[in-house]
C-alpha positions as CSV (number, residue, x, y, z in Angstrom):
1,X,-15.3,0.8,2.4
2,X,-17.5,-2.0,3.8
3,X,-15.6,-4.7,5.7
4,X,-18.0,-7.2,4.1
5,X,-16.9,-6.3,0.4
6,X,-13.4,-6.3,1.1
7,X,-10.7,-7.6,-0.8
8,X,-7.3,-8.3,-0.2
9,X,-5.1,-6.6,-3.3
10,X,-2.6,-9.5,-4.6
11,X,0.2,-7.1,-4.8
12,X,0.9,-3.4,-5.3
13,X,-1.3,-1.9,-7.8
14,X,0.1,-0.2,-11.2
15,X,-1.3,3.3,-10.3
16,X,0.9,3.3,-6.8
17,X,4.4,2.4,-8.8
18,X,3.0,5.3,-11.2
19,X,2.3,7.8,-8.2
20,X,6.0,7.1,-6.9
21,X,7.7,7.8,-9.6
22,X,6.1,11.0,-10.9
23,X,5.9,11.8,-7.5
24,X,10.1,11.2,-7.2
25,X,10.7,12.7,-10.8
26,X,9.1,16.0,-9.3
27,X,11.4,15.5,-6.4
28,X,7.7,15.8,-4.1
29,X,7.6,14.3,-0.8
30,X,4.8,12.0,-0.8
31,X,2.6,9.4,1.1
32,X,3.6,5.9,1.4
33,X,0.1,3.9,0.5
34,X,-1.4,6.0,-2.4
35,X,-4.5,3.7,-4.2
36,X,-4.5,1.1,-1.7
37,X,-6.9,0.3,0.9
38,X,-6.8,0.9,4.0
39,X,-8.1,-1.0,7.0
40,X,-8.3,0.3,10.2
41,X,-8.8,-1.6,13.9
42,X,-10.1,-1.0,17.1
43,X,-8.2,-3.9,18.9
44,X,-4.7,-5.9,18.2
45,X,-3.7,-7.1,14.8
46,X,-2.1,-10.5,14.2
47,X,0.9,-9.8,12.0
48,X,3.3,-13.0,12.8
49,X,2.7,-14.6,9.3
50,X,2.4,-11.0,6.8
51,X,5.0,-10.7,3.8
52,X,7.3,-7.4,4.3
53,X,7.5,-5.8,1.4
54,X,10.9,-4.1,0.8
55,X,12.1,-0.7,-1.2
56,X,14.3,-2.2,-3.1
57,X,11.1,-4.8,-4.2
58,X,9.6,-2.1,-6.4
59,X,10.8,-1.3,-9.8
């Protein structure tokens, strides 16, 4: 993905709570960040002001 088209999501998308818990009903170990960009960096981060998103946040 280009950096100039993109977009930060506005919360977890659908397909990612559906991938968890097929994923968990199959009793499959599986990746954390399925169907959500990712953005990688050469240099530091600023991550004083991000929202932590919990486990126990998902339903």
């Amino acid at each position: 993905m280009e950096i100039e088209i993109y977009n930060e999501l506005k919360g977890i998308p659908r397909e990612t709570f559906e991938y968890y818990k097929i994923q968990n009903e199959r009793g499959n170990r599986f990746g954390l960040f399925p169907f959500i960009p990712h953005l990688f960096s050469i240099g530091d981060v600023e991550i004083k002001n991000v929202e932590t998103i919990t486990w126990n946040q998902l339903e």
